[in-house]
mmCIF file of the N, C-alpha and C atoms, coordinates in Angstrom:
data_MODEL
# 
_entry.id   MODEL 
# 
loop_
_atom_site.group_PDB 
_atom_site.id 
_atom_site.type_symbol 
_atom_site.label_atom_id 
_atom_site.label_alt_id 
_atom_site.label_comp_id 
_atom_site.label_asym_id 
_atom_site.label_entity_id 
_atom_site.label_seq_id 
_atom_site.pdbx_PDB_ins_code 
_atom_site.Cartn_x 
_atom_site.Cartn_y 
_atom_site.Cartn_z 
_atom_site.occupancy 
_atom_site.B_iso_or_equiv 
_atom_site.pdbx_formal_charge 
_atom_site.auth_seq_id 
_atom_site.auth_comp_id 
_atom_site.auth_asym_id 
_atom_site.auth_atom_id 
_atom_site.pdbx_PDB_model_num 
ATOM 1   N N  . UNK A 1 1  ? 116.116 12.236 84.969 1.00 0.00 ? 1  UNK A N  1 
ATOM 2   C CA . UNK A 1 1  ? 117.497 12.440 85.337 1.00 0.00 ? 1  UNK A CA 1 
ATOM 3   C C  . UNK A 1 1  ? 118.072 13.652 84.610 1.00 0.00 ? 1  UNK A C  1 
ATOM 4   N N  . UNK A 1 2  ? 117.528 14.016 83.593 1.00 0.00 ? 2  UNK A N  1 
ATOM 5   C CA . UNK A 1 2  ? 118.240 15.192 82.805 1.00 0.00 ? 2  UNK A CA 1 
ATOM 6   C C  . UNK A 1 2  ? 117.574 16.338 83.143 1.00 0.00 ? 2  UNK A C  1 
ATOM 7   N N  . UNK A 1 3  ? 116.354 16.110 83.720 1.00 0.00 ? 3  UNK A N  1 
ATOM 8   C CA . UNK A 1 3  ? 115.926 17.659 84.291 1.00 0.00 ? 3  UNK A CA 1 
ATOM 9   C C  . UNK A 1 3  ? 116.416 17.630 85.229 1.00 0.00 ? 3  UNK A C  1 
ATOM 10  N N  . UNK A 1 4  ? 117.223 17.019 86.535 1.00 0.00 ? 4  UNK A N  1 
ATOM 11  C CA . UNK A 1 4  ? 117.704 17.087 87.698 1.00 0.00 ? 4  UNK A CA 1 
ATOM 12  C C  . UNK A 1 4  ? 119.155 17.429 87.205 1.00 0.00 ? 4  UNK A C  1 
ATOM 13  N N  . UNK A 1 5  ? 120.106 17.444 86.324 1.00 0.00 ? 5  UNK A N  1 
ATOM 14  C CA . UNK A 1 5  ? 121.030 18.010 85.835 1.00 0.00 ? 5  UNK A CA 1 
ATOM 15  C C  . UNK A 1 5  ? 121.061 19.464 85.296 1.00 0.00 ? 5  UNK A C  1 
ATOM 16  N N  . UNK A 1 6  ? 120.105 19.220 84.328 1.00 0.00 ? 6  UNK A N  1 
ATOM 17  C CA . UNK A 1 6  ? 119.704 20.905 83.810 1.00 0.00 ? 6  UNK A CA 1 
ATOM 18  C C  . UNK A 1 6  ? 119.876 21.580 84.828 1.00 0.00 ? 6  UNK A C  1 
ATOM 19  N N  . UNK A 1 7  ? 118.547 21.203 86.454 1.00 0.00 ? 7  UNK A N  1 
ATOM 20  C CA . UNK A 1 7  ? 118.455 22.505 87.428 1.00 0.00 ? 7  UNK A CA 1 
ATOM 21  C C  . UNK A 1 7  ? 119.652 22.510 88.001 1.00 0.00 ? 7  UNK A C  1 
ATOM 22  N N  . UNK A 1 8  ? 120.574 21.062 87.987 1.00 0.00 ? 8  UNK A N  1 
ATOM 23  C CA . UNK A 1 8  ? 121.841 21.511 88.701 1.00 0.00 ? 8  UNK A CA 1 
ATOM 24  C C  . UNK A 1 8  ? 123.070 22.440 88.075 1.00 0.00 ? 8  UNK A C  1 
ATOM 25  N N  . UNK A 1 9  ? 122.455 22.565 86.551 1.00 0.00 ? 9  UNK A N  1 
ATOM 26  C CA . UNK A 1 9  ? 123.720 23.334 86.187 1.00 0.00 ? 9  UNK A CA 1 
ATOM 27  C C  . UNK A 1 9  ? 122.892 24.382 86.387 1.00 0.00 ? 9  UNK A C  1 
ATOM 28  N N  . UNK A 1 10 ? 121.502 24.772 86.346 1.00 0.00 ? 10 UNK A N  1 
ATOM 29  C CA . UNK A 1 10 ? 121.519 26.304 86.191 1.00 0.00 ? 10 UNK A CA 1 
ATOM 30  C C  . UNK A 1 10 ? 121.573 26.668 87.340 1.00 0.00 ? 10 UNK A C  1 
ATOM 31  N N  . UNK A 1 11 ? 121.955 26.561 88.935 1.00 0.00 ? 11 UNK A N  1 
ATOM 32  C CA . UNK A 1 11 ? 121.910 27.049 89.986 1.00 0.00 ? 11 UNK A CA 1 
ATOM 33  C C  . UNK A 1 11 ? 123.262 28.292 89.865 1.00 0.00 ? 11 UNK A C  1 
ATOM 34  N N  . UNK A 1 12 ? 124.331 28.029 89.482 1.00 0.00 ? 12 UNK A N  1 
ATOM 35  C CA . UNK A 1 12 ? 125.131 28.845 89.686 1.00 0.00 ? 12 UNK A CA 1 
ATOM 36  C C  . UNK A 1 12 ? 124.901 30.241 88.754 1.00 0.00 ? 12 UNK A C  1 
ATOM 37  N N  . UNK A 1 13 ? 124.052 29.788 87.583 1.00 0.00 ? 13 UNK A N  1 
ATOM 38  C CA . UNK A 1 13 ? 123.693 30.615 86.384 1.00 0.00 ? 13 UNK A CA 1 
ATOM 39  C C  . UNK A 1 13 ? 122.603 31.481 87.026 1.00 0.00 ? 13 UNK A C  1 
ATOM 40  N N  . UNK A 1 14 ? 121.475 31.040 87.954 1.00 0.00 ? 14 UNK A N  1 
ATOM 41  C CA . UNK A 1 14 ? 121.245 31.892 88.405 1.00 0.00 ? 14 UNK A CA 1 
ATOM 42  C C  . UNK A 1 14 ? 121.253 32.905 89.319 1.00 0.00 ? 14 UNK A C  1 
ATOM 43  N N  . UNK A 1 15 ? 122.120 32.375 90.099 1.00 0.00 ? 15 UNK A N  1 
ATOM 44  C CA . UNK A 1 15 ? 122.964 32.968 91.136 1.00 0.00 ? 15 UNK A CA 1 
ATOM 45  C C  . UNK A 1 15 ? 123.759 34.187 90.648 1.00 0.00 ? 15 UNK A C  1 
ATOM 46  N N  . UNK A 1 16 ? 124.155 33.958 89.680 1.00 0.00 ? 16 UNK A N  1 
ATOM 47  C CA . UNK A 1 16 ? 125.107 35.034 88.552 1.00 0.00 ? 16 UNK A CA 1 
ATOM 48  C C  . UNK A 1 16 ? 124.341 36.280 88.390 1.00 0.00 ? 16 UNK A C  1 
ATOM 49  N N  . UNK A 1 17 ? 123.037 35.639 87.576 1.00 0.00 ? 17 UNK A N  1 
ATOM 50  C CA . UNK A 1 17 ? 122.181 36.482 86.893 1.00 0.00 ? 17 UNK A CA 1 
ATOM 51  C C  . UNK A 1 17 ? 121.341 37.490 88.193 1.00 0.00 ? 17 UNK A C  1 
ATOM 52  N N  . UNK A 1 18 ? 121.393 36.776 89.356 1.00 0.00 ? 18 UNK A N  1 
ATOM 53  C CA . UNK A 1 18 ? 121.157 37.501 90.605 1.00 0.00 ? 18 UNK A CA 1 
ATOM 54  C C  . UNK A 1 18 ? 122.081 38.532 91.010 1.00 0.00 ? 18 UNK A C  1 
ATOM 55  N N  . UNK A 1 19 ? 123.138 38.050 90.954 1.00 0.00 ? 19 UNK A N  1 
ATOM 56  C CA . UNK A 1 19 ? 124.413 39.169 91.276 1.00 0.00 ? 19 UNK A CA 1 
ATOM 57  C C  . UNK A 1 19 ? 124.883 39.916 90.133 1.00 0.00 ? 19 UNK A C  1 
ATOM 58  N N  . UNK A 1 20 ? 124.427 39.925 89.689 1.00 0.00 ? 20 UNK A N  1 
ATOM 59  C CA . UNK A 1 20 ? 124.824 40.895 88.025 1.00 0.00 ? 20 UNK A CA 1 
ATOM 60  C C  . UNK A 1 20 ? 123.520 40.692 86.668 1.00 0.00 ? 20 UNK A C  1 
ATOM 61  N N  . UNK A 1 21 ? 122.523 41.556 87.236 1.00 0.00 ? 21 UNK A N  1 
ATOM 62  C CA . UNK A 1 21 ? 121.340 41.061 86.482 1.00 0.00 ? 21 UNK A CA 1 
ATOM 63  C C  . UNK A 1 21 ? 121.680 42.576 84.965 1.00 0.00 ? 21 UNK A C  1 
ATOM 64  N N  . UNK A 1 22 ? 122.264 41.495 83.910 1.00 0.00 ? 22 UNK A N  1 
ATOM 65  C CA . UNK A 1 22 ? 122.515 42.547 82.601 1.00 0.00 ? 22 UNK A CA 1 
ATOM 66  C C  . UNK A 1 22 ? 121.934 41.552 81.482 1.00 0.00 ? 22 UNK A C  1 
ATOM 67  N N  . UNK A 1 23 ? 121.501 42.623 80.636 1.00 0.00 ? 23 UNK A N  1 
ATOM 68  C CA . UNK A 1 23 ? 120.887 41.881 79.383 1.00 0.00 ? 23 UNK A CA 1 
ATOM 69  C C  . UNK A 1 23 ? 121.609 41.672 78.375 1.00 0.00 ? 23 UNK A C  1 
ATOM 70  N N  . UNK A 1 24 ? 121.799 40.017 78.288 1.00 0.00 ? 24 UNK A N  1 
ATOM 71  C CA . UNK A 1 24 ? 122.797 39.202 77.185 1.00 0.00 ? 24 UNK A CA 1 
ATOM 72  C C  . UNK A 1 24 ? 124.009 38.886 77.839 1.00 0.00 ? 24 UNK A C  1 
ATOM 73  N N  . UNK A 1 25 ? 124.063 38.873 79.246 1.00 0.00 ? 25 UNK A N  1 
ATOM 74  C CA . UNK A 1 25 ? 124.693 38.075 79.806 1.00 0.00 ? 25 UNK A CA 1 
ATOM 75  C C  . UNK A 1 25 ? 126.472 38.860 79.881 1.00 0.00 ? 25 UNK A C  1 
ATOM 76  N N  . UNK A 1 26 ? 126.580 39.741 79.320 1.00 0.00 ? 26 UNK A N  1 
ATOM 77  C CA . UNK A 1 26 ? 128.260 40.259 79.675 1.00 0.00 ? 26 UNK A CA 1 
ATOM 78  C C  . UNK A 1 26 ? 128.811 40.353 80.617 1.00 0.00 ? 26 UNK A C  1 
ATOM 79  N N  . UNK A 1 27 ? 128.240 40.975 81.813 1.00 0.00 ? 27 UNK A N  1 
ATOM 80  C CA . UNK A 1 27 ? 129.054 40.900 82.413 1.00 0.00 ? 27 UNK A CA 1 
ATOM 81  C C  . UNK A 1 27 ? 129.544 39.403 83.173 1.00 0.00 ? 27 UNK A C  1 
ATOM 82  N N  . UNK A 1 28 ? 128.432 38.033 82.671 1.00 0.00 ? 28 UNK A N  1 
ATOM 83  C CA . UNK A 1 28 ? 128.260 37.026 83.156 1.00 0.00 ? 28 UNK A CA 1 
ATOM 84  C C  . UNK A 1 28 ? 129.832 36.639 81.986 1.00 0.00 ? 28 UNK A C  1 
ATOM 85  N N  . UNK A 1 29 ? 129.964 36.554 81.023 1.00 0.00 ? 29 UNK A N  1 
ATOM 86  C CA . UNK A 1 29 ? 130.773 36.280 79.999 1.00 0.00 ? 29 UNK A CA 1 
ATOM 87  C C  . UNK A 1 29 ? 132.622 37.342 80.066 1.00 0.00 ? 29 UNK A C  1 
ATOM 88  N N  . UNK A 1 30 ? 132.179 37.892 80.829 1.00 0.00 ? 30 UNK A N  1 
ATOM 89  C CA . UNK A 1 30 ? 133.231 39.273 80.896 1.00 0.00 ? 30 UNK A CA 1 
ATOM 90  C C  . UNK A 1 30 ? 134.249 38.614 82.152 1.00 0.00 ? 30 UNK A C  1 
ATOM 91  N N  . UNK A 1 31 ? 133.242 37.934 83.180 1.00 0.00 ? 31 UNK A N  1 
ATOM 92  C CA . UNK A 1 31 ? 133.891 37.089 84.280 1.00 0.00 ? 31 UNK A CA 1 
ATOM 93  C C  . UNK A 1 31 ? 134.557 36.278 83.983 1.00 0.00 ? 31 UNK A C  1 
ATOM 94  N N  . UNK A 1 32 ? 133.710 35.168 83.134 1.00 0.00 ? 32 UNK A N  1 
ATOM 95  C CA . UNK A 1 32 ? 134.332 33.816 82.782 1.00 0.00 ? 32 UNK A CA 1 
ATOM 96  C C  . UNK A 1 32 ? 135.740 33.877 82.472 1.00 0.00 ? 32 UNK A C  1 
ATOM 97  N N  . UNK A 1 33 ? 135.549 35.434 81.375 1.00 0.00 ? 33 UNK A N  1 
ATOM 98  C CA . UNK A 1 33 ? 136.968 35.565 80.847 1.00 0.00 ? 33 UNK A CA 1 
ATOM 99  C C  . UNK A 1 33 ? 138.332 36.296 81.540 1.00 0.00 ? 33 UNK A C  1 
ATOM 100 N N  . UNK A 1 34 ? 137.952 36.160 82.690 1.00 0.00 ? 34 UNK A N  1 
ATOM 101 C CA . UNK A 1 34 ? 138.634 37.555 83.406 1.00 0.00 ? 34 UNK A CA 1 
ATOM 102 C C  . UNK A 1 34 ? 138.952 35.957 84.430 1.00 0.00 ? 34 UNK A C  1 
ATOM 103 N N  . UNK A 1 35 ? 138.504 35.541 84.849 1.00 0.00 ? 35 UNK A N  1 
ATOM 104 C CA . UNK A 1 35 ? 138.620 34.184 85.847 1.00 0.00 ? 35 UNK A CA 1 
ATOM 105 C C  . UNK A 1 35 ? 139.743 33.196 84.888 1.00 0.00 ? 35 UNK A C  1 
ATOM 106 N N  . UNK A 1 36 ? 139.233 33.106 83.172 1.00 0.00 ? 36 UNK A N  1 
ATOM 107 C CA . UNK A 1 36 ? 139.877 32.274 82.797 1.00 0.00 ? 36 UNK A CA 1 
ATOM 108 C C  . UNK A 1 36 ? 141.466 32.904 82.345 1.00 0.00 ? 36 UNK A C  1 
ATOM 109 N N  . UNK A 1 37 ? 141.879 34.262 82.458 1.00 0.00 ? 37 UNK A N  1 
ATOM 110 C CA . UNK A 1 37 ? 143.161 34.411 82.250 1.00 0.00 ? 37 UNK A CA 1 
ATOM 111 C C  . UNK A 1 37 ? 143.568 34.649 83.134 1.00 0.00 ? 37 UNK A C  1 
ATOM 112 N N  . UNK A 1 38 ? 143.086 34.825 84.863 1.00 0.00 ? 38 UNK A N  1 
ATOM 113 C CA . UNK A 1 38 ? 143.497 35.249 85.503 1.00 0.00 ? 38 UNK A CA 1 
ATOM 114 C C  . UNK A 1 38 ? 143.870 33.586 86.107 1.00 0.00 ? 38 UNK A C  1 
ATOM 115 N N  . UNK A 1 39 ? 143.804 32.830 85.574 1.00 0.00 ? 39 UNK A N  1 
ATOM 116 C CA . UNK A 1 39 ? 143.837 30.846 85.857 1.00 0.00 ? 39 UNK A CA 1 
ATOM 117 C C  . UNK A 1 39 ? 143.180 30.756 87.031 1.00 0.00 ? 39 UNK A C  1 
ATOM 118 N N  . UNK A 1 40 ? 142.088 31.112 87.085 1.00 0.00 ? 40 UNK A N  1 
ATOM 119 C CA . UNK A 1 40 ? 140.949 31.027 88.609 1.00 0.00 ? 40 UNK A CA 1 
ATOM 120 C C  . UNK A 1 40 ? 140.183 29.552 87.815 1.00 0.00 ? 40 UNK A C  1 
ATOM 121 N N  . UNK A 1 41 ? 140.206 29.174 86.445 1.00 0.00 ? 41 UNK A N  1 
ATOM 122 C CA . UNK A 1 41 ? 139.298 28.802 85.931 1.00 0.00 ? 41 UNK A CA 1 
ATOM 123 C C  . UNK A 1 41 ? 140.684 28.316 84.525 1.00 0.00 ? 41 UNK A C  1 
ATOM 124 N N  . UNK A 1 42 ? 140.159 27.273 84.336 1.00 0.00 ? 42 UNK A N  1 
ATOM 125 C CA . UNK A 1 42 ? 140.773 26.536 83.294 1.00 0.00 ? 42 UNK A CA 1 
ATOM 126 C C  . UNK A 1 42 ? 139.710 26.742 82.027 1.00 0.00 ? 42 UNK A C  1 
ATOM 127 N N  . UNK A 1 43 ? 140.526 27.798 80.784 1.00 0.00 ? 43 UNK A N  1 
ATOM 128 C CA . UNK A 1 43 ? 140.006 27.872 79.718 1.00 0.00 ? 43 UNK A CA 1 
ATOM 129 C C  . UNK A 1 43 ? 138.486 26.869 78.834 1.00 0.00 ? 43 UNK A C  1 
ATOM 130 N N  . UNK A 1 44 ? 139.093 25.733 79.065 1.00 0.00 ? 44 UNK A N  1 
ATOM 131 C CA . UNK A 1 44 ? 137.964 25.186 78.126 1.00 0.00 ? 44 UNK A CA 1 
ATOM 132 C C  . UNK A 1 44 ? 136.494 24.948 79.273 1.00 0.00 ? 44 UNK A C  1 
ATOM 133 N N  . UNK A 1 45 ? 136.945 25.046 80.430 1.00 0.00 ? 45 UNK A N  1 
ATOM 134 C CA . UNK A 1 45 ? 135.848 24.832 81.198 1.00 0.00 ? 45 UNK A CA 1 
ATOM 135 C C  . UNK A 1 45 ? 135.073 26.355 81.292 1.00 0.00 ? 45 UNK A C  1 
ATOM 136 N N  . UNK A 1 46 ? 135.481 27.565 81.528 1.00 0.00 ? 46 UNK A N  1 
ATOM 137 C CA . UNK A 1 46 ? 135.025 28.857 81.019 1.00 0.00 ? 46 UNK A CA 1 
ATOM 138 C C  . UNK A 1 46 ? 134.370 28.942 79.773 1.00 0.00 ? 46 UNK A C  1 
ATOM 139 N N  . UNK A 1 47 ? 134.832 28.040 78.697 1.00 0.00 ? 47 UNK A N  1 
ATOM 140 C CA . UNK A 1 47 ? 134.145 28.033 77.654 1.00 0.00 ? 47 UNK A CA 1 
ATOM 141 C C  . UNK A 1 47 ? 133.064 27.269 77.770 1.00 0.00 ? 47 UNK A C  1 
ATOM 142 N N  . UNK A 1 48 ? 133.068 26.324 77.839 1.00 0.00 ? 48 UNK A N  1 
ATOM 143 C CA . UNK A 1 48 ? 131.988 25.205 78.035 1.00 0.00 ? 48 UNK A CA 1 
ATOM 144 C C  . UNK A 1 48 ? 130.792 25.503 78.834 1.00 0.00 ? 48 UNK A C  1 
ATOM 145 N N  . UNK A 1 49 ? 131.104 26.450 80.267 1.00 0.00 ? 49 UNK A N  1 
ATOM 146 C CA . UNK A 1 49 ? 129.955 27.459 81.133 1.00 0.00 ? 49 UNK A CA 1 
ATOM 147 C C  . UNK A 1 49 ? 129.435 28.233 80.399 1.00 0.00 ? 49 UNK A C  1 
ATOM 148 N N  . UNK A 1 50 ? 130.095 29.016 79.290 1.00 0.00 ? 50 UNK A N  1 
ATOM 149 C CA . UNK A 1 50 ? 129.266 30.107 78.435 1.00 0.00 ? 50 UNK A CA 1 
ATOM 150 C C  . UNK A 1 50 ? 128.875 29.656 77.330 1.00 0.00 ? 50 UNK A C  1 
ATOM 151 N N  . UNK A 1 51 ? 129.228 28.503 76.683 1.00 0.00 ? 51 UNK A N  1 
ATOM 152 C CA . UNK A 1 51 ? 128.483 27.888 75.872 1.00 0.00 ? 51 UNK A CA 1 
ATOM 153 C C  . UNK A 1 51 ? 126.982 27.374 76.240 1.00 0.00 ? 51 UNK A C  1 
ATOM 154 N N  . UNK A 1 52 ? 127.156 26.557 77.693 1.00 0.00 ? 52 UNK A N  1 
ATOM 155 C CA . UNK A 1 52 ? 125.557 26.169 78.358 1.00 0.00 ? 52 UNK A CA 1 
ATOM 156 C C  . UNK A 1 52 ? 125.233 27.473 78.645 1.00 0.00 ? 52 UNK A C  1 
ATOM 157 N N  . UNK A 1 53 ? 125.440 28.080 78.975 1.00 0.00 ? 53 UNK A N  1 
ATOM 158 C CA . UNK A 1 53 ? 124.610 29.641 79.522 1.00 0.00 ? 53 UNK A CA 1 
ATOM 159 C C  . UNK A 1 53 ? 124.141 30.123 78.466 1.00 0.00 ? 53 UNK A C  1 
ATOM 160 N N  . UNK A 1 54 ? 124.560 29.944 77.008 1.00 0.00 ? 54 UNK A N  1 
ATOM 161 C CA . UNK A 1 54 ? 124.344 30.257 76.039 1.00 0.00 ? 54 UNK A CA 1 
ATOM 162 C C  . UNK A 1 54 ? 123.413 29.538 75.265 1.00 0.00 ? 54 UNK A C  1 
ATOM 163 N N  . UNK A 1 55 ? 123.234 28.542 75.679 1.00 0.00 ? 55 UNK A N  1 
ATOM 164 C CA . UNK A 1 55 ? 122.413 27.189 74.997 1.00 0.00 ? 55 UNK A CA 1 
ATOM 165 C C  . UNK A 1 55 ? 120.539 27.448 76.492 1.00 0.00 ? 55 UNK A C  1 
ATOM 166 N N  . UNK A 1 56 ? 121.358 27.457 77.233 1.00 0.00 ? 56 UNK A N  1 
ATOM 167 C CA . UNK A 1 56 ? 120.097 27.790 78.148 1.00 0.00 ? 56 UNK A CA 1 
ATOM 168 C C  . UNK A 1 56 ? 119.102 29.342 78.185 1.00 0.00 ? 56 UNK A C  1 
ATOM 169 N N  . UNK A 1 57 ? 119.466 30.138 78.023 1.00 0.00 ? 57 UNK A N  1 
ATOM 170 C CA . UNK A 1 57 ? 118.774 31.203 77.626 1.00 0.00 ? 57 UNK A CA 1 
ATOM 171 C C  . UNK A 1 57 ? 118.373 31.507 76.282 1.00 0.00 ? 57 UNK A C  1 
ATOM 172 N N  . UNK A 1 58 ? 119.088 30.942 75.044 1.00 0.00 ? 58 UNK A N  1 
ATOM 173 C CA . UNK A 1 58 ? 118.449 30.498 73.696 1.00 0.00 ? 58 UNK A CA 1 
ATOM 174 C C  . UNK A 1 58 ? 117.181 29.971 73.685 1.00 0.00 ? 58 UNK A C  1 
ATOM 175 N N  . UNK A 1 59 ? 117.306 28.817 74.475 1.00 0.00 ? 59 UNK A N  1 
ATOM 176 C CA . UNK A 1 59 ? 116.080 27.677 74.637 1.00 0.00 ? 59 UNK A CA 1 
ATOM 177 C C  . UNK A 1 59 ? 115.081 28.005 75.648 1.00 0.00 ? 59 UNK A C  1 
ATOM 178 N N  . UNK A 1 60 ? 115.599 29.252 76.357 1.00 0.00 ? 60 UNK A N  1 
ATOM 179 C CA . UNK A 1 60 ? 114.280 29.752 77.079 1.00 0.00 ? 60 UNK A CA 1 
ATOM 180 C C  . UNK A 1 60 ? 114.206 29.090 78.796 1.00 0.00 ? 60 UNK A C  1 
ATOM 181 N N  . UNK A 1 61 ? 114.845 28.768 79.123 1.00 0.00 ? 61 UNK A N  1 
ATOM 182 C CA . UNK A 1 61 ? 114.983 28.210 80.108 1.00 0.00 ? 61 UNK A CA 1 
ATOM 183 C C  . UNK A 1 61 ? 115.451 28.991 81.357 1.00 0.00 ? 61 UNK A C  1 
ATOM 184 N N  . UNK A 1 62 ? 116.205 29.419 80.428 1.00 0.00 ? 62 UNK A N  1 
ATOM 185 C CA . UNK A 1 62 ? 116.518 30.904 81.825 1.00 0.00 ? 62 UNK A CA 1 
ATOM 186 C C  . UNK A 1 62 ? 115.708 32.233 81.575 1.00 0.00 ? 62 UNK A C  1 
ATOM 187 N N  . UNK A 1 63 ? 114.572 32.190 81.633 1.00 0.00 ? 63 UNK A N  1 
ATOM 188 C CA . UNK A 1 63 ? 113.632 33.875 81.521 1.00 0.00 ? 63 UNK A CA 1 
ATOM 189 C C  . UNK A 1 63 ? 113.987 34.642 82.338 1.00 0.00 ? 63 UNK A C  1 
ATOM 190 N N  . UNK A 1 64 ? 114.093 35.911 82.226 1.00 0.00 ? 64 UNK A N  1 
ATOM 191 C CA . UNK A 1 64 ? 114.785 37.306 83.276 1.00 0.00 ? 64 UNK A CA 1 
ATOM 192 C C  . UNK A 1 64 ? 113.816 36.913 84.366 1.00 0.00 ? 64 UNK A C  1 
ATOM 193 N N  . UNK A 1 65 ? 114.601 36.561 85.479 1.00 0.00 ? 65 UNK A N  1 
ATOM 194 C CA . UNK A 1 65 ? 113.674 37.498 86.799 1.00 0.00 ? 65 UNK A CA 1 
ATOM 195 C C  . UNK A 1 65 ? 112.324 38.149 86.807 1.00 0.00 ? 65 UNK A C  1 
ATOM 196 N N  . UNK A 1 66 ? 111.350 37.905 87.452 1.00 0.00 ? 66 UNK A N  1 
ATOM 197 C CA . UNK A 1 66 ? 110.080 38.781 86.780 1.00 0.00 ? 66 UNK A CA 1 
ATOM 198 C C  . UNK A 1 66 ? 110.773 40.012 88.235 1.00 0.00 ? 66 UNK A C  1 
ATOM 199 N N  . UNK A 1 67 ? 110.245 41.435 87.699 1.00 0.00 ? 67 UNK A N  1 
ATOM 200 C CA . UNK A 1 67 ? 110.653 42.417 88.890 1.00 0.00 ? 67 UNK A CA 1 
ATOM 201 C C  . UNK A 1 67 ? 110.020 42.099 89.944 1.00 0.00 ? 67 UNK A C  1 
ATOM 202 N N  . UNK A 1 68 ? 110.367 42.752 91.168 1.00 0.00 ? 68 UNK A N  1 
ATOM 203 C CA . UNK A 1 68 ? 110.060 42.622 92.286 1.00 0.00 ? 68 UNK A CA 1 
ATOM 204 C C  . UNK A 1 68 ? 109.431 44.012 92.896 1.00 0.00 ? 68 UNK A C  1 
ATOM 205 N N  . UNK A 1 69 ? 108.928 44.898 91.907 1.00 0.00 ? 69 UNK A N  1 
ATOM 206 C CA . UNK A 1 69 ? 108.215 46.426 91.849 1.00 0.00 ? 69 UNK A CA 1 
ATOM 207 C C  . UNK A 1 69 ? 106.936 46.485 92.337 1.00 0.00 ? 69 UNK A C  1 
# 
């Protein structure tokens, strides 16, 4: 049950990392914060997305894209 959660949170994370593929995640973190003052997104929940996004690529779970060259 917790690996069927994990992949459900990382779908949008990788979707992100698809549409804005940058290393260490800014412009992924640059959104959150731009969504969360613009009130698209309620503060602690912006936080809480970049905290797991932050906890998931620590732990290796999110590896870059291999290229497509």
């Amino acid at each position: 049950m917790a690996s069927r959660a994990l992949s459900a949170a990382a779908v949008p994370v990788t979707a992100a990392r698809r549409a804005l593929p940058a290393k260490d995640g800014l412009p992924l973190y640059a959104g959150l914060g731009a969504l969360a003052v613009f009130g698209a997104l309620e503060w602690p929940l912006a936080v809480g997305i970049g905290i797991g996004y932050a906890v998931l690529r620590r732990s290796g779970l999110l590896d870059p894209p291999a290229s497509s060259r």
